[in-house]
C-alpha positions in Angstrom: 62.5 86.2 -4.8 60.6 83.3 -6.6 62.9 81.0 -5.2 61.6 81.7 -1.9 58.3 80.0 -3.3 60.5 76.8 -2.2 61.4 77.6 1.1 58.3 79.3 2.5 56.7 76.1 1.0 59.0 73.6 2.9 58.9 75.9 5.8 55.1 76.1 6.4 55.0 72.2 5.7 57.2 71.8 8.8 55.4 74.6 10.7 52.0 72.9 9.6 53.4 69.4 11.5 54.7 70.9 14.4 52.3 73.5 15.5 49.2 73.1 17.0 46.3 71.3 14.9 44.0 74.7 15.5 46.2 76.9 13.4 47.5 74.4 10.9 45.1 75.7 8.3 46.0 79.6 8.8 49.8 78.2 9.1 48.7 76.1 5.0 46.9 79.3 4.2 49.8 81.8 5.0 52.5 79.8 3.5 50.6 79.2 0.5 49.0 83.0 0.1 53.0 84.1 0.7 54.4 81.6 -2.4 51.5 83.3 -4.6 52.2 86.6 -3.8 55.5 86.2 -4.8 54.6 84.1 -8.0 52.4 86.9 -9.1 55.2 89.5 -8.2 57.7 87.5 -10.3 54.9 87.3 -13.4 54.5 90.9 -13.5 58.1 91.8 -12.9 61.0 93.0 -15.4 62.7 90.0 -15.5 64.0 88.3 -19.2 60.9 86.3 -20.2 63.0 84.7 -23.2 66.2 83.6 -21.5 66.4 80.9 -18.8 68.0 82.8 -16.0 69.9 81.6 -13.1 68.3 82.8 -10.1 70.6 80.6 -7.6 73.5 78.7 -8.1 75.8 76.8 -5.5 77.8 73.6 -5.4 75.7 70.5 -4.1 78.1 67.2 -5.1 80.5 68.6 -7.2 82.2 65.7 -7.3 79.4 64.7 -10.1 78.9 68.0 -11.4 75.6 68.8 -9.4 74.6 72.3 -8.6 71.6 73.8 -6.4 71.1 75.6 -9.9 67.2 77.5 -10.2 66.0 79.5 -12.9 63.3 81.1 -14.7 61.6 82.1 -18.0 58.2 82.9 -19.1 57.4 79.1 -18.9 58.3 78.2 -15.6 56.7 81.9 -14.2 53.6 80.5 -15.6 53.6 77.2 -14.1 55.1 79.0 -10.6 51.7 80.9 -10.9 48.9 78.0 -11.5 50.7 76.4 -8.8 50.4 78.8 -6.4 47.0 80.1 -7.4 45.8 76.2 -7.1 47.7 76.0 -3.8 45.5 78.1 -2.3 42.6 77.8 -3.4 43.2 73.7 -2.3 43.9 75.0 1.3 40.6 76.8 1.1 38.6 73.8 0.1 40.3 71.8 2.9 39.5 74.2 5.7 36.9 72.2 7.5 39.4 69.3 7.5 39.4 67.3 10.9 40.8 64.3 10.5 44.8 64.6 11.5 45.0 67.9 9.8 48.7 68.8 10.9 49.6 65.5 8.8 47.1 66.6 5.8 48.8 70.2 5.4 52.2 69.1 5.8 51.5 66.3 2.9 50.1 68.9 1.2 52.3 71.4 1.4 55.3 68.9 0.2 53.4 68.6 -2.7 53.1 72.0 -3.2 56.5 72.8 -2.5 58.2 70.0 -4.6 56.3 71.2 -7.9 57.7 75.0 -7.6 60.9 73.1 -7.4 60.2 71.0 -11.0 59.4 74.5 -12.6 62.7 76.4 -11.2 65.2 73.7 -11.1 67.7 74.4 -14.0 69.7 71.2 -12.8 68.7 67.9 -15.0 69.3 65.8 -11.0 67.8 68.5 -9.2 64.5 68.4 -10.9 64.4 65.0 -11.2 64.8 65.2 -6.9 61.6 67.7 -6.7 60.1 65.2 -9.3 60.5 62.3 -7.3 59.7 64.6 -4.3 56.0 64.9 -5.2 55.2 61.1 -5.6 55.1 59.9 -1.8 53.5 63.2 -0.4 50.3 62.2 -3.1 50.2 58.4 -1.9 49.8 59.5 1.4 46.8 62.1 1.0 45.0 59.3 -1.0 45.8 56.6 0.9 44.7 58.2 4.3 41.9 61.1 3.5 41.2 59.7 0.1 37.6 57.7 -0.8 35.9 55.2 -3.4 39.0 52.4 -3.3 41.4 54.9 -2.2 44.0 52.6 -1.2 43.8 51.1 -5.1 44.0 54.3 -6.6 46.7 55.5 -4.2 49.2 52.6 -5.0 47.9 52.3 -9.0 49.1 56.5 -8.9 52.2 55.8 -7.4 53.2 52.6 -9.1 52.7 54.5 -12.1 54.4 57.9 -11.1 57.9 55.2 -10.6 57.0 53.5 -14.0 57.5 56.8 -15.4 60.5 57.8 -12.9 62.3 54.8 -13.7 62.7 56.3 -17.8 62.5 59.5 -16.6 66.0 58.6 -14.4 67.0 56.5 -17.6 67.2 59.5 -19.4 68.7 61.2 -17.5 71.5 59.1 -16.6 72.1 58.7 -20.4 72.0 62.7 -20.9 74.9 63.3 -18.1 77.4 59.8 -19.2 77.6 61.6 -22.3 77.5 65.0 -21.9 79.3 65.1 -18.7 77.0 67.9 -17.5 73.7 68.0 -15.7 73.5 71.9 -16.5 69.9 72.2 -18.7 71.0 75.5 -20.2 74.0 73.3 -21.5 72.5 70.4 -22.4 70.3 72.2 -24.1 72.9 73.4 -26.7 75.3 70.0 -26.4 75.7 67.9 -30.0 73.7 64.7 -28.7 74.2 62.3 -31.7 71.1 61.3 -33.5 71.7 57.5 -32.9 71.3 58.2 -29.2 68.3 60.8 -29.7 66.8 58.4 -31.8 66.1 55.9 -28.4 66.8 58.3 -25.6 64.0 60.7 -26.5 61.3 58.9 -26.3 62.3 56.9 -23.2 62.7 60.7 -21.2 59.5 61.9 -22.9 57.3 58.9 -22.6 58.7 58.8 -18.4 57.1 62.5 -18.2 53.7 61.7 -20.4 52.8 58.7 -18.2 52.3 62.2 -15.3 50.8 64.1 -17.7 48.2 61.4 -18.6 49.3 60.3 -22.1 47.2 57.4 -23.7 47.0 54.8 -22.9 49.0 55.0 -19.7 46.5 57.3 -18.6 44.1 55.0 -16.5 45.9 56.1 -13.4 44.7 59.8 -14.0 40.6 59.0 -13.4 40.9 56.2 -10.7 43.4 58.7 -8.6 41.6 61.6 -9.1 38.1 59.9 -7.7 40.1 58.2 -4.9 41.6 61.7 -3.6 40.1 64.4 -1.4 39.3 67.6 -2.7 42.7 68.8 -2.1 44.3 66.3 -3.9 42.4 65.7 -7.0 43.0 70.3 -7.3 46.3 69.5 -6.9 46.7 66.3 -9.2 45.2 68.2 -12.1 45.8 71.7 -10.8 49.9 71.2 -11.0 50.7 67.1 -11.0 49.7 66.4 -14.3 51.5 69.5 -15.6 54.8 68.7 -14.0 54.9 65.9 -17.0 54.2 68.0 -19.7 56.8 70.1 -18.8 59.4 68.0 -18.3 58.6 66.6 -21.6 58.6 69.8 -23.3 61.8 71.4 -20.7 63.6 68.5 -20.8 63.3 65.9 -23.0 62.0 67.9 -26.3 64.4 70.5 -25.7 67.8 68.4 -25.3 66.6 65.8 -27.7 65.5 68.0 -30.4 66.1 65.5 -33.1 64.8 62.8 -31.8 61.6 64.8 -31.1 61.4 65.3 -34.6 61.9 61.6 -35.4 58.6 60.9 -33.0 56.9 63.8 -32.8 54.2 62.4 -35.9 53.4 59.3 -33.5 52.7 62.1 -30.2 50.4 63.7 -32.5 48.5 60.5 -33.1 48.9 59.3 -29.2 47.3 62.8 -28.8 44.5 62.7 -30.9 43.8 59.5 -30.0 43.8 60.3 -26.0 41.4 63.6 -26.5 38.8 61.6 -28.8 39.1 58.2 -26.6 38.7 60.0 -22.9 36.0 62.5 -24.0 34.1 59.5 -25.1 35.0 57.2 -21.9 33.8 60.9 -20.2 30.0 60.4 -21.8 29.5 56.6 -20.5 30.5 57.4 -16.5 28.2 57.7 -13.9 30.3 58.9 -11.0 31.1 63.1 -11.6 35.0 63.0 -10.5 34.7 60.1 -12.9 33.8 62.3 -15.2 36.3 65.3 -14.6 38.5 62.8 -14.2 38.6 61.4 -18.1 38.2 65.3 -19.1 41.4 66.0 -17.6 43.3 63.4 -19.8 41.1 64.6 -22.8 41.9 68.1 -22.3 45.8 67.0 -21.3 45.4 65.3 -24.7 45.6 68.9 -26.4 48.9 69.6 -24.4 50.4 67.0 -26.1 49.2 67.9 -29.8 50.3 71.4 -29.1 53.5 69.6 -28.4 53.8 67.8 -31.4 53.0 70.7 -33.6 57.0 71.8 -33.0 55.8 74.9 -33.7 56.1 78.2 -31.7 52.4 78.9 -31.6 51.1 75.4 -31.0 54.2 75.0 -28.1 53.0 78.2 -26.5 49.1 77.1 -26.9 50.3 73.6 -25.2 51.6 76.0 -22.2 49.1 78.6 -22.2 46.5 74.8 -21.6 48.4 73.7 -18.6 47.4 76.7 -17.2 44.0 76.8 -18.4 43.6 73.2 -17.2 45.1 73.4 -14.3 42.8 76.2 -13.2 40.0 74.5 -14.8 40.4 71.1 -13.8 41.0 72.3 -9.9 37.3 74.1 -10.2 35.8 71.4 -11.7 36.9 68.8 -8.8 36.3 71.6 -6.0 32.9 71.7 -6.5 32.2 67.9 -7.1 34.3 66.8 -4.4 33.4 69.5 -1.6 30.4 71.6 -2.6 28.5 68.9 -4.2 29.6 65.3 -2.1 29.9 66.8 1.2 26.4 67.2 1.4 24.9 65.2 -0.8 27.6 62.2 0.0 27.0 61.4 -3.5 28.3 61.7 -6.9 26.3 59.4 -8.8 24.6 61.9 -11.6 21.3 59.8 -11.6 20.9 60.5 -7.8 22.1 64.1 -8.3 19.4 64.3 -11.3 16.6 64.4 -8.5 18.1 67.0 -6.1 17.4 69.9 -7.8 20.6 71.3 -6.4 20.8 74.6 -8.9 18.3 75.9 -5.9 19.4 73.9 -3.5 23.0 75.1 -3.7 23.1 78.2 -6.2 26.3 79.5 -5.7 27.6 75.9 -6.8 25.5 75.3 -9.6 26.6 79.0 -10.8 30.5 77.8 -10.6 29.9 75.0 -12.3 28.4 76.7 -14.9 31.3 79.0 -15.0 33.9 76.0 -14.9 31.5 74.1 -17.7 32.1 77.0 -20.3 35.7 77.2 -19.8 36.4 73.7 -20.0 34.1 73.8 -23.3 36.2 76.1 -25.1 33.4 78.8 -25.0 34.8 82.4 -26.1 35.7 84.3 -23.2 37.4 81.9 -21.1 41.0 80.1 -21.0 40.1 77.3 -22.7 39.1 79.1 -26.0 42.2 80.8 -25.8 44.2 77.8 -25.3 42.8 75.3 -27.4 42.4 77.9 -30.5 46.3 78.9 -30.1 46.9 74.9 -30.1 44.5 74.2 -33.4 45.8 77.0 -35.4 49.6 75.2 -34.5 47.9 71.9 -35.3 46.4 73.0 -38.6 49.7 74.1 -40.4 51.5 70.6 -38.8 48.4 67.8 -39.1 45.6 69.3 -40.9 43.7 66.1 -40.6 44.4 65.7 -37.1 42.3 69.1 -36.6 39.0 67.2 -37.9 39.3 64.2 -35.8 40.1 66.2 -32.8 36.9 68.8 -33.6 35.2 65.3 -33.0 36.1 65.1 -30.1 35.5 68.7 -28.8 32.0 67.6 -29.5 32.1 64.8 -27.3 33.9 67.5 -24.4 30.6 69.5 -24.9 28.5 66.4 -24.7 29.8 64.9 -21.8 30.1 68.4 -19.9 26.7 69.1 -20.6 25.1 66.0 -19.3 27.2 66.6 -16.2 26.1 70.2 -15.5 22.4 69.1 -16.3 22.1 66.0 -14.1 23.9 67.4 -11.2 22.3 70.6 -11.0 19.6 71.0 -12.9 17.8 67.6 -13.0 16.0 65.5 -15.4 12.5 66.5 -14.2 11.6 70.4 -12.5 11.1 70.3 -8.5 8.6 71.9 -6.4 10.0 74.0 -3.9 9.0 72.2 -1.3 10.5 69.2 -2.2 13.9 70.9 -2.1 16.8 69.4 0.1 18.1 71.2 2.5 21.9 71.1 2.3 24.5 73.2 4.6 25.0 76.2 2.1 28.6 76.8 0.7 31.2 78.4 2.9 32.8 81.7 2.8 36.4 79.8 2.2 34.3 78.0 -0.6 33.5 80.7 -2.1 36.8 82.4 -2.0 38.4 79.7 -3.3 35.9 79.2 -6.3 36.0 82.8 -7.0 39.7 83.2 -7.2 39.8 79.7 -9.8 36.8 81.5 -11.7 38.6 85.3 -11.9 42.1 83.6 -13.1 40.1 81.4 -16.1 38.0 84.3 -16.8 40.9 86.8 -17.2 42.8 84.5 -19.3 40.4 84.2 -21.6 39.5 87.6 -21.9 43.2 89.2 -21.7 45.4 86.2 -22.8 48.1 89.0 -24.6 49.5 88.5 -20.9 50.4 85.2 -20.6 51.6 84.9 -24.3 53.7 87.9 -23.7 55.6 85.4 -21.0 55.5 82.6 -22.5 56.0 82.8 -26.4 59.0 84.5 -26.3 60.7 81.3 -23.6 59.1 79.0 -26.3 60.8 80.8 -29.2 63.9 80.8 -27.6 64.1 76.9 -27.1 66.6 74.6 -29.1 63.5 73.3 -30.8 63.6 76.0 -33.3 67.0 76.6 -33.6 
């Protein structure tokens, strides 16, 4: 059934155009509650977490050896479920939306849609289609409901999203002229000579790091993620940014195993570099998505050292942070985009410093609180678990890389600190009376916070689940073998 996840997806998109504009959020909020329910079905089911099964496979242009071919393994049920949990909760935070909302759903919804189709698509031109798919649906949400320059940081997104297409499609043209197959399971286990590895690997991988926000290609990451709407910047670090790092680590790491050994040292140091130099670009901004923004391509950062580490435990860490982030990251911009600048219209923290919004807007101030820990690494939470897992890899592949990056999960708690204080809790105390009073958070709000909050919260208390799923797929990649 987690195929349907695609169809219901394309189907409420449609549906969401077509209808009337009054139900066009139920229409989001059905179709993306139905994928989800079936994600967390497929999670939980009895399916072969270690293999990469076919779920559907039909002729598309046989002539060229293309195949409508899904699949799934504990990696891709994962990323099937952050999607769909961020999905929803984005539809929730867009609820009050009234400017062309049939447009803003279906837009959304292609989005949505396209990214289960990266995580099933066992097809090399198939996933490169759903890849592709994603890039004009997030131009258009920018460029029309977006804010702060959004036209800039709509085009600089896209521009770079082809950048890295361009290689990505490179790569994959070289992959199927000389192993005449666009069959991942098969490529996977074809004799690519190490001449060819030696080039083609880092042109495929480095086309799926520019998504996931490698350094120094990252700069697209923070300027999009303060243009967008709520919706988008949940769904840019919620799922977009994650589509990169695994198609770096499905595709390109796992059919160019050799030549990911030949580069992997220089990932770790691209890494290293990107989690120190963001966190401390994070401390210096003013502006809060600013400031979520560079903490998503710090904390992205240890996706790609867990990478690097071509080690089981460090892989499976890397995986076990998309999700983490991705929940994280879609919190973090919720409440700064929606709870906080829709009725404050301001993000500026030295303005926010002298709201006193933790009274103002309590429910807020207790998410962010919440979403602050997580994102710190505190025990308890997803991040802990994540970033531990990706250390502990680290530390047997680059001990020294370990130090340097403890430096910068300083600089994560620095900068996150000095966010939650300034927006919530102010530089000096307020009187009561001098209080704003704001328009208090919604019940959809409040949903959708709680259901981001439960999901990083169980995570890091339970995380046996999810590396039940997904250590065994990592294990089983031609990485090790």
């Amino acid at each position: 059934m987690i195929a349907w996840t695609i169809y219901i997806t394309f189907a409420g998109a449609v549906a969401a155009l077509l209808l009337p504009r009054g139900i066009s959020r139920w229409v989001a909020l059905i179709t993306t509650s139905a994928a989800f329910a079936i994600s967390v079905a497929a999670f939980f089911s009895n399916i072969e977490f270690a293999q990469f099964s076919t779920i559907v496979r039909m002729p598309w242009v046989p002539v060229l050896g293309m195949n409508y071919h899904l699949a799934v393994d504990g990696i891709s049920a994962t990323m099937a479920l952050v999607t769909g949990l961020t999905a929803v909760s984005a539809v929730l935070f867009s609820w009050d939306i009234a400017d062309r909302p049939n447009e803003f759903f279906f837009w959304l919804l292609l989005v949505v849609g396209g990214s289960y189709g990266v995580f099933l698509s066992a097809d090399l031109f198939l996933l490169f289609v759903f890849y592709e798919l994603v890039i004009v649906p997030k131009y258009f949400l920018i460029a029309i409901w977006g804010s702060t320059n959004k036209e800039y940081g709509a085009m600089k997104l896209t521009l770079y999203s082809f950048f890295g297409g361009t290689l990505v499609f490179i790569g994959v043209i070289t992959a199927y002229v000389t192993s005449g197959t666009l069959d991942l399971t098969r490529l996977a286990t074809f004799a690519f000579e190490p001449q060819l590895q030696a080039w083609a690997f880092p042109v495929l991988f480095l086309g799926f790091a520019v998504l996931a926000g490698i350094w120094p290609l990252h700069t697209w990451a923070p300027t999009g993620h303060v243009a967008a709407p709520t919706a988008g910047s949940m769904l840019l670090a919620g799922i977009v940014m994650k589509l990169g790092a695994y198609g770096a680590l499905r595709v390109a790491m796992n059919i160019f195993p050799q030549g990911f050994q030949m580069w992997r040292n220089w990932i770790a140091v691209i890494a290293v570099i990107g989690i120190v130099y963001a966190a401390a670009v994070a401390l210096r901004q003013r502006d809060l998505k600013f400031v979520i923004g560079y903490s998503s391509v710090s904390h992205m950062g240890f996706v790609l050292l867990g990478l690097a580490t071509a080690q089981a435990l460090g892989i499976s860490g890397a995986v076990l942070q998309m999700f983490s982030h991705g929940v994280i990251g879609a919190l973090l911009f919720a409440i700064a985009g929606t709870m906080i600048y829709r009725r404050t219209h301001t993000r500026d923290l030295d303005a926010l410093s002298r709201m006193s919004l933790s009274t103002a807007l309590p429910f807020a101030a207790f998410a962010f609180v919440i979403a602050s820990a997580a994102s710190m690494g505190i025990p308890g939470f997803s991040g802990f678990a994540a970033e531990i897992t990706i250390l502990i890899g680290a530390w047997k592949a680059y001990p020294f890389a370990v130090w340097i990056t403890g430096f910068g999960m300083v600089l994560v708690a620095a900068f996150t600190l000095r966010a939650l204080r300034k927006s919530f809790f102010g530089d000096t105390p307020r009187l009561a009376g001098n209080v704003p009073a704001l328009e208090p958070i919604t019940f959809p709000e409040k949903l959708g916070a709680g259901l981001l909050m439960l999901a990083t919260l169980a995570a890091g208390v339970y995380p046996k689940v999810l590396f039940d799923r997904i250590l065994p797929a990592v294990e089983a990649m031609r990485i090790f073998k």
